[in-house]
C-alpha positions as a Markdown table, in Angstrom:
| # | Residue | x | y | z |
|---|---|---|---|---|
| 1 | Unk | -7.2 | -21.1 | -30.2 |
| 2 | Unk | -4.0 | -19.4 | -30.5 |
| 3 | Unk | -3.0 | -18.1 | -33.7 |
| 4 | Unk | 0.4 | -20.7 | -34.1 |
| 5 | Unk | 1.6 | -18.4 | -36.9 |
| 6 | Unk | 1.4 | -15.4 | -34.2 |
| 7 | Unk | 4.9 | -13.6 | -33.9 |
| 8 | Unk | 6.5 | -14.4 | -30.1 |
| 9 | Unk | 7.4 | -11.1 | -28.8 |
| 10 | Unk | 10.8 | -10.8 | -27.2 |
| 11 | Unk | 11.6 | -9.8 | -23.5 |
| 12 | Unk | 11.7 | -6.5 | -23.1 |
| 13 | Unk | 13.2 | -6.3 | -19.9 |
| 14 | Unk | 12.7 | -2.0 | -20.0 |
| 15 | Unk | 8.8 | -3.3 | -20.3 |
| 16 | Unk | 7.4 | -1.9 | -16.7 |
| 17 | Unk | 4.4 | -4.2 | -17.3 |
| 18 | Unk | 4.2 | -7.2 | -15.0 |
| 19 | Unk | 5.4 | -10.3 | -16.9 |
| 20 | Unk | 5.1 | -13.1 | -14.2 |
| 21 | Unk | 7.5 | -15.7 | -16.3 |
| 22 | Unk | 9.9 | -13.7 | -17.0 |
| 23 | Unk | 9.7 | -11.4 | -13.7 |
| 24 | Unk | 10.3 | -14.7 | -11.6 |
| 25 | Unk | 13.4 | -15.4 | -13.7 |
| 26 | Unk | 14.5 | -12.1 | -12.7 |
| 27 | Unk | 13.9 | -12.4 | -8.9 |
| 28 | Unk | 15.7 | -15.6 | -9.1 |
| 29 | Unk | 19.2 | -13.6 | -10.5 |
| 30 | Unk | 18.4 | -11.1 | -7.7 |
| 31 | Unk | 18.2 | -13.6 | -5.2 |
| 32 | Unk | 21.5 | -15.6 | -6.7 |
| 33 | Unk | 23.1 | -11.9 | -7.3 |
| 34 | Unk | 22.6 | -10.9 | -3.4 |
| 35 | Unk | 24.4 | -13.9 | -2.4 |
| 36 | Unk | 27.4 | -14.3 | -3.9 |
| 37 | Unk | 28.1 | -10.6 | -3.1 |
| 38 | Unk | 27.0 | -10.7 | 0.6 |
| 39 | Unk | 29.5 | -14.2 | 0.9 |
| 40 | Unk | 32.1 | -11.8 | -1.2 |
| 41 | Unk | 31.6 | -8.4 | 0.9 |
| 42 | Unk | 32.1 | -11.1 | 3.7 |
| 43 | Unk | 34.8 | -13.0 | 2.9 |
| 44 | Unk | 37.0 | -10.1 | 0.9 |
| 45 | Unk | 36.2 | -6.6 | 1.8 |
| 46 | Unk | 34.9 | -6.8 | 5.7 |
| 47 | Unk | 38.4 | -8.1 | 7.1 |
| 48 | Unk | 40.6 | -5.2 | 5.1 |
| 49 | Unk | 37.8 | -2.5 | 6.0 |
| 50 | Unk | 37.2 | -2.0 | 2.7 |
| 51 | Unk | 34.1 | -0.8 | 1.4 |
| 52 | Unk | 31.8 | -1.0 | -1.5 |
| 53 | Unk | 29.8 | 1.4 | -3.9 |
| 54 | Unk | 26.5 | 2.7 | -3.8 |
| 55 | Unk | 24.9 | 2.3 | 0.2 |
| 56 | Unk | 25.8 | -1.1 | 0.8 |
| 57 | Unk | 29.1 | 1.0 | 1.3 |
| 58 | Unk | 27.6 | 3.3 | 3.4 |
| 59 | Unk | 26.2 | 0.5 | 5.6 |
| 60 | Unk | 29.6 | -0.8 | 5.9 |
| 61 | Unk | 31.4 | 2.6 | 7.2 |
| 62 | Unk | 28.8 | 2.9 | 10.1 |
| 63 | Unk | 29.2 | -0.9 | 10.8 |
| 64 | Unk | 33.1 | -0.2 | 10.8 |
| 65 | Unk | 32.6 | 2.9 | 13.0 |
| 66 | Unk | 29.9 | 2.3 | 15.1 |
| 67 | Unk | 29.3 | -1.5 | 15.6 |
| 68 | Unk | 26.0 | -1.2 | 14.7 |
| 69 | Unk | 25.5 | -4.4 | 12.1 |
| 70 | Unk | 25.0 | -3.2 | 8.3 |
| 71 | Unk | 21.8 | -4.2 | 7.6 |
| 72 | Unk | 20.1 | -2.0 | 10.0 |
| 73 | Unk | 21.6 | 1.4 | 8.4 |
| 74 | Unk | 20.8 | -0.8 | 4.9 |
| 75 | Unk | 17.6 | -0.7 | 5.4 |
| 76 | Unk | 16.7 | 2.7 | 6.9 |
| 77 | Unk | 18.8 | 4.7 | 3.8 |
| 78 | Unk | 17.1 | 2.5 | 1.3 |
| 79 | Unk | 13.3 | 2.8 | 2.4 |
| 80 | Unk | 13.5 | 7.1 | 1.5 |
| 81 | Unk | 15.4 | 5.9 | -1.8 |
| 82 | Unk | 12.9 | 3.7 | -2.5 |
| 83 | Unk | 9.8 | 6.0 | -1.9 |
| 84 | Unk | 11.7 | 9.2 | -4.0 |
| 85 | Unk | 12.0 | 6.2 | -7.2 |
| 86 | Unk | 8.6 | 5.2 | -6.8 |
| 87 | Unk | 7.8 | 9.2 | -8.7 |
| 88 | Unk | 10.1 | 9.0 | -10.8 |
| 89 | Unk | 10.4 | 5.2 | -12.2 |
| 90 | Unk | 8.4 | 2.6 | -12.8 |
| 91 | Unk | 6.7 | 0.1 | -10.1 |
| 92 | Unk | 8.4 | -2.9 | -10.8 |
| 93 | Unk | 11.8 | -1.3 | -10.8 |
| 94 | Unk | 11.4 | -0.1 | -7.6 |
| 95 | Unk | 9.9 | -3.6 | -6.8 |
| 96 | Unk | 13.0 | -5.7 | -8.0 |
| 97 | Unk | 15.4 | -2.8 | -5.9 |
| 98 | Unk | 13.4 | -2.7 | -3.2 |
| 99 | Unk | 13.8 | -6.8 | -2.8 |
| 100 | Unk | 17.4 | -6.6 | -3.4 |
| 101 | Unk | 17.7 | -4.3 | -0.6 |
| 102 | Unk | 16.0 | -7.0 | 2.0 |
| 103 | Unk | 17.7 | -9.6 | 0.8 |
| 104 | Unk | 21.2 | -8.1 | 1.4 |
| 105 | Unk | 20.0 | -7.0 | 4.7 |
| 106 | Unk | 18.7 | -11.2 | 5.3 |
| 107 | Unk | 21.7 | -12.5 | 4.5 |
| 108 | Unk | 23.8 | -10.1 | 6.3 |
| 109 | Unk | 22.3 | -11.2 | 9.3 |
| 110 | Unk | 22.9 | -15.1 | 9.0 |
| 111 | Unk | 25.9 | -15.6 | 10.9 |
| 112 | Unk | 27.4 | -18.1 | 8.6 |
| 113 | Unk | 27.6 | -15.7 | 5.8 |
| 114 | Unk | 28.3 | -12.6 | 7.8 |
| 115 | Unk | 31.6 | -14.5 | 9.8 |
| 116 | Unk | 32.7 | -16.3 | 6.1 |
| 117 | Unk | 36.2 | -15.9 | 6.1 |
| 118 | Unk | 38.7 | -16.7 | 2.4 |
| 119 | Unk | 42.6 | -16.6 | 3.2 |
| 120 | Unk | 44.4 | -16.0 | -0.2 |
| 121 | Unk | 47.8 | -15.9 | 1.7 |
| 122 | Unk | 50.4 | -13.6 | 2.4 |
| 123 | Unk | 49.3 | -11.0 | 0.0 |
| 124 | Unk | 45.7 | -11.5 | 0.9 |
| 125 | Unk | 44.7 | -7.7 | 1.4 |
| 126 | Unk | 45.6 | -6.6 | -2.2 |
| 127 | Unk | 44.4 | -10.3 | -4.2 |
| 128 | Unk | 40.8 | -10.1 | -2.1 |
| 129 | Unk | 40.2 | -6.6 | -3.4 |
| 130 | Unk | 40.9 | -7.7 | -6.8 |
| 131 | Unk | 39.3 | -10.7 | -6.5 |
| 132 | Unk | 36.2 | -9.5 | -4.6 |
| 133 | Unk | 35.6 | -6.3 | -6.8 |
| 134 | Unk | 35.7 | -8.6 | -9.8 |
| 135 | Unk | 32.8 | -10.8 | -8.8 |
| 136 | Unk | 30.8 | -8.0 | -7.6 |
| 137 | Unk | 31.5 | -6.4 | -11.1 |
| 138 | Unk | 30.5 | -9.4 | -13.0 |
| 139 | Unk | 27.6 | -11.1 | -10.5 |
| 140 | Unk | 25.6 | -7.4 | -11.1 |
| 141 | Unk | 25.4 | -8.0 | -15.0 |
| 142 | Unk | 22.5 | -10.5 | -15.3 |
| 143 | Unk | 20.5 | -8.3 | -13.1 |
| 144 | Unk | 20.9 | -4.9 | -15.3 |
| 145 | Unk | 20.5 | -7.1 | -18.4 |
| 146 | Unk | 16.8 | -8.3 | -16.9 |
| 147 | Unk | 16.0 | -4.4 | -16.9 |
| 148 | Unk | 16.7 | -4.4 | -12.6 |
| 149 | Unk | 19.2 | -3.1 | -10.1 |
| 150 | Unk | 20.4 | -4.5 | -6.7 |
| 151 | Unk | 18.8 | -1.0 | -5.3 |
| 152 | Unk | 20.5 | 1.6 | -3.6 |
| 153 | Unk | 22.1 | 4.6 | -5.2 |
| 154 | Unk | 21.6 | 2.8 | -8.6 |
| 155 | Unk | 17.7 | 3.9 | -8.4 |
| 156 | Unk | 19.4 | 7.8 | -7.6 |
| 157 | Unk | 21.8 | 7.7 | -10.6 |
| 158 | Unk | 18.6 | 6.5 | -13.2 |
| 159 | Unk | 17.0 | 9.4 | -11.8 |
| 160 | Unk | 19.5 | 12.2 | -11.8 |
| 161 | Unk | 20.8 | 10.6 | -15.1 |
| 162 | Unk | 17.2 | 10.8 | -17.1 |
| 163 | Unk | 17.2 | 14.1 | -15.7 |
| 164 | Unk | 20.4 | 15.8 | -16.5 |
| 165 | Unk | 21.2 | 13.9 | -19.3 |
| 166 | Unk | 24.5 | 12.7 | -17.4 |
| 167 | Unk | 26.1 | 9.2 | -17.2 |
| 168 | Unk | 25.2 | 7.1 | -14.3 |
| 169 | Unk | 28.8 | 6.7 | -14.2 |
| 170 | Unk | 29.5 | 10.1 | -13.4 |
| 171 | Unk | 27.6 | 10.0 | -10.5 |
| 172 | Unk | 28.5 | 6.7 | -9.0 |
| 173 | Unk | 32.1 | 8.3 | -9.1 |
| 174 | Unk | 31.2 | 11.5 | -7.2 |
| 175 | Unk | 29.3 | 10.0 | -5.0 |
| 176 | Unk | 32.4 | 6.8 | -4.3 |
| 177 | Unk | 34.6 | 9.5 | -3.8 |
| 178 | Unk | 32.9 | 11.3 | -0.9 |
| 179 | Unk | 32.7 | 7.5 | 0.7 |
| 180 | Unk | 35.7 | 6.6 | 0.3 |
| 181 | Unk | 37.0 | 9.5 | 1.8 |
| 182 | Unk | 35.2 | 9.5 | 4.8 |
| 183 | Unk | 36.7 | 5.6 | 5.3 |
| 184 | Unk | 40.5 | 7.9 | 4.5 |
| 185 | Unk | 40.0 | 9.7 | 7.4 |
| 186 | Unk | 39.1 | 6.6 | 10.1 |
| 187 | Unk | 40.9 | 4.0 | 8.9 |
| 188 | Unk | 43.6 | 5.9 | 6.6 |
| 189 | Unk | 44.8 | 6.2 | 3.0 |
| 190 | Unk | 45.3 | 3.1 | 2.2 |
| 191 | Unk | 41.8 | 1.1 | 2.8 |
| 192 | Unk | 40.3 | 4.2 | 0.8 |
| 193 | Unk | 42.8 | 3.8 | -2.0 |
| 194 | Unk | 42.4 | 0.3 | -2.1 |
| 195 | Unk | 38.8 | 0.3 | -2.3 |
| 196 | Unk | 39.3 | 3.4 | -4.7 |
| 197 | Unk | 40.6 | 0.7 | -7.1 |
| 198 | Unk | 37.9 | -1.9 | -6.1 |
| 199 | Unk | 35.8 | 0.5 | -7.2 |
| 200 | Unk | 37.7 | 0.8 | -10.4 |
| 201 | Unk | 37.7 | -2.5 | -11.1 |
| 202 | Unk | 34.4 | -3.5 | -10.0 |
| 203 | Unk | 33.0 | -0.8 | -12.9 |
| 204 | Unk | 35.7 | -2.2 | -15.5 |
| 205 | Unk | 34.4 | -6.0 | -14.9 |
| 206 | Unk | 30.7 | -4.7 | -15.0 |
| 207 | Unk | 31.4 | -3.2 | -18.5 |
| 208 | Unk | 32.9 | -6.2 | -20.0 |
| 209 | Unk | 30.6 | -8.5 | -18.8 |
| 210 | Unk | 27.8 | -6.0 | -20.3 |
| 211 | Unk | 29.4 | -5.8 | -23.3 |
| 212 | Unk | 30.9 | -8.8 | -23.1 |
| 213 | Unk | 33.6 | -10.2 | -26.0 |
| 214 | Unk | 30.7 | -9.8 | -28.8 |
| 215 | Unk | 30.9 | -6.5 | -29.3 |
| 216 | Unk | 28.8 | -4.0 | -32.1 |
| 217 | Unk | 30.7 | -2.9 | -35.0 |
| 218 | Unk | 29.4 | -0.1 | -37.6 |
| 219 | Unk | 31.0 | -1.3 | -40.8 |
| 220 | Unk | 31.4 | 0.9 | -43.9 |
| 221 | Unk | 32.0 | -0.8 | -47.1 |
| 222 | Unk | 33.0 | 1.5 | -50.3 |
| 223 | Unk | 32.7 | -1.0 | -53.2 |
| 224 | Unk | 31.8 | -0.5 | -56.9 |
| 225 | Unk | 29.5 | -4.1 | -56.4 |
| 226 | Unk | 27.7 | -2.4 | -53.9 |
| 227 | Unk | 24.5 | -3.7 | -55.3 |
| 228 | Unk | 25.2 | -7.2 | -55.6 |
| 229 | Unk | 27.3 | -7.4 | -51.7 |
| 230 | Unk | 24.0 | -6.1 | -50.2 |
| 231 | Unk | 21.7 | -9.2 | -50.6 |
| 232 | Unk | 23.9 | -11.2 | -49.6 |
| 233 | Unk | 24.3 | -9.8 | -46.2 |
| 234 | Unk | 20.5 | -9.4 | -45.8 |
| 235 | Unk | 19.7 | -13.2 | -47.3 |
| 236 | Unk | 23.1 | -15.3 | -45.6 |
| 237 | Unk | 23.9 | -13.0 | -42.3 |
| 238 | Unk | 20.3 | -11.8 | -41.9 |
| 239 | Unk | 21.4 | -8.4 | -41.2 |
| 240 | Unk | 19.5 | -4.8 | -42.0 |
| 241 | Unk | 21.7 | -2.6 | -44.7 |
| 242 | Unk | 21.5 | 0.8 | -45.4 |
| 243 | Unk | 22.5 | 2.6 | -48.5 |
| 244 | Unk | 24.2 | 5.8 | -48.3 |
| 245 | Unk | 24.5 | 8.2 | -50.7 |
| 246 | Unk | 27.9 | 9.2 | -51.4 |
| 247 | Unk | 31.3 | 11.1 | -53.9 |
| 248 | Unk | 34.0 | 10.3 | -54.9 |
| 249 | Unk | 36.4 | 13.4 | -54.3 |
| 250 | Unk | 38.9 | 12.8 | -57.0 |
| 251 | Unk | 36.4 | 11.5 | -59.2 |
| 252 | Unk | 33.5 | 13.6 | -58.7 |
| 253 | Unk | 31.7 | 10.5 | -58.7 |
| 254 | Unk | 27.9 | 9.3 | -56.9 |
| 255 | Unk | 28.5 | 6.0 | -55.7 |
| 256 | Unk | 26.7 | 4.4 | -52.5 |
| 257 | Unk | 27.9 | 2.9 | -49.3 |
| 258 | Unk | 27.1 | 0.2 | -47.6 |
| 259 | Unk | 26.1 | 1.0 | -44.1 |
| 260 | Unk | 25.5 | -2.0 | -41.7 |
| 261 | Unk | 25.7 | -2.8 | -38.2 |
| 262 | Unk | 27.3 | -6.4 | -36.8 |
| 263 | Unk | 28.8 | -8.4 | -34.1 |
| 264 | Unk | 32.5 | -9.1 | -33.6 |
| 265 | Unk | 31.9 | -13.1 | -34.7 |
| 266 | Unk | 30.2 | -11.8 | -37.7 |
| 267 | Unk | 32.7 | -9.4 | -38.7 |
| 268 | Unk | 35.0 | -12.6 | -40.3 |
| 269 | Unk | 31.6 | -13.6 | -42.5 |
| 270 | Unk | 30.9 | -10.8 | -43.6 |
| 271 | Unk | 34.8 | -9.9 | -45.1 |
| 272 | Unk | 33.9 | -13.0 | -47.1 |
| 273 | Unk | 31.0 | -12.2 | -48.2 |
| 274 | Unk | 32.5 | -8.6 | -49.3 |
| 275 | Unk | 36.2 | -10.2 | -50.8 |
| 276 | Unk | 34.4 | -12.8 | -52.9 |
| 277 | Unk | 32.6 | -10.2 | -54.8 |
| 278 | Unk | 35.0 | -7.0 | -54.5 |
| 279 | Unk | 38.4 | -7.9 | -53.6 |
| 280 | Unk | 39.2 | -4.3 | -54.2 |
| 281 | Unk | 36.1 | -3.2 | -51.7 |
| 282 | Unk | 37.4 | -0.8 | -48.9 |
| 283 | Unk | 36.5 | -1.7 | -45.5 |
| 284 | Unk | 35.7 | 1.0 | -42.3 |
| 285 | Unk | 35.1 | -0.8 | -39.0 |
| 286 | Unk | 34.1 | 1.6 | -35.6 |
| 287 | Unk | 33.6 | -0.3 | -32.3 |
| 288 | Unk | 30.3 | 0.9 | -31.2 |
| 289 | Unk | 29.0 | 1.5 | -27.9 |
| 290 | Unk | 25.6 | 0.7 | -28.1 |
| 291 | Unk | 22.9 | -0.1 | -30.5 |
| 292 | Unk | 19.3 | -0.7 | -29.3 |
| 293 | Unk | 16.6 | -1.4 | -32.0 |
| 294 | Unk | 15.5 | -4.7 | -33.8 |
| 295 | Unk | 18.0 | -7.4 | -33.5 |
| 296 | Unk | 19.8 | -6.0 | -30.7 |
| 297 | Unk | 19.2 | -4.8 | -27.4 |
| 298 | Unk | 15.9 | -3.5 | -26.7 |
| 299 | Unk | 14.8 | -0.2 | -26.4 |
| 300 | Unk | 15.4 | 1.8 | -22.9 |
């Protein structure tokens, strides 16, 4: 019999060990993911020529070019992709890209989705790249946050990034760049521009909707009640606290500060916490970036 007192472990989606719960409720945001962006490639980006990141946009310039129907070139620049990730990460990521990767080409097939048409009117061209680069952005979030990708040159840019210590970012843009300028010089500056700026804004939605409005804050609190403001941010908000040793420079003064990490709807509790004891209590709050470790996001 199972221990009932036994801690639950929480999902680590950076685990590479199969989890066949969990790992199904990540297929199933794959399958959802590939989709809605194959109806929105479809119905947005295909009739202005514009194209996407990573080789899905790569698929599209040969298609634009050539004729030759985007899943097939998909396919064939994914499978080396694929096989170069398989020594560098692990299985089950290359699994989860490696099933985007048929499903986009699947569903670009099916006539229905690869013929779906939106009409947003007279300024169609300009409101479907904003429109269409803003669900890509945001329909790729529950995917990255399951510990997967949607393939392509996102299995590259893991690589390269581990490697040389570089933002994936940084190479998503580089590589964009060359992309987009190959679509300049066949169909002219302003499809490349335009999907430029798609670009743009497919990145900006991605990072809000990975951060999303809940954001980490570092909070420094200078207070001579340090002591007595420290329980009661462990006991009522259930957060860690670290003392730090510091001095005063006028005074000459030890005293310690309150070091503790929180989220944006816990900044308000924890200012009352703080003002009910120490009304005189000097507050620093950073935005940060990221913080992986108990109680937030897991480990990479």
């Amino acid at each position: 019999m199972k221990n009932a007192n036994a801690e639950i472990k929480p999902f680590n989606p950076y685990d590479p060990s199969f989890n066949p719960k969990e790992d199904v409720k990540t297929l199933l945001l794959i399958i959802a993911a590939c989709l809605i962006q194959s109806f929105v490639i479809s119905a947005f980006y295909t009739p202005n020529h514009f194209l996407s990141g990573g080789v899905t946009g790569i698929a599209m310039l040969i298609q634009y070019v050539t004729g030759v129907p985007r899943f097939v070139p998909l396919i064939l620049l994914n499978v080396p992709i694929c096989i170069i990730g398989l020594k560098h990460v692990n299985l089950k990521f290359i699994i989860f890209s490696a099933t985007a990767t048929l499903l986009y080409s699947v569903f670009f097939s099916i006539p229905f989705i690869a013929n779906f048409r939106i009409d947003l009117g007279p300024d169609s061209e300009m409101l479907s790249m904003i429109v269409g680069a803003a669900l890509i952005g945001f329909t790729g979030v529950p995917v990255v946050k399951r510990g997967a990708t949607l393939g392509g040159m996102d299995v590259l840019s893991v690589i390269l990034s581990r490697r040389f210590s570089i933002q994936m970012g940084t190479f998503n843009i580089a590589y964009n760049l060359v992309i987009m300028t190959a679509l300049g010089f066949f169909y002219g500056v302003r499809p490349a521009l335009l999907s430029m700026l798609a670009t743009f804004i497919a990145n900006t939605a991605f990072n809000y909707g990975m951060n999303g409005f809940n954001r980490n804050m570092t909070v420094f609190i200078i207070s001579e009640k340090w002591d007595e403001i420290a329980p009661h941010v462990l006991n009522e908000m259930h957060r860690g606290v670290t003392y730090l040793n510091g001095e005063g420079a006028y005074t000459g003064q030890p005293r310690k500060i309150v070091y503790c990490i929180v989220k944006t709807t816990e900044l308000a509790k924890l200012k009352s916490i703080v003002r009910k004891l120490d009304k005189n209590a000097l507050f620093s709050i950073v935005e940060t970036k990221e913080v992986v470790g108990r109680g937030f996001a897991a480990m990479n």
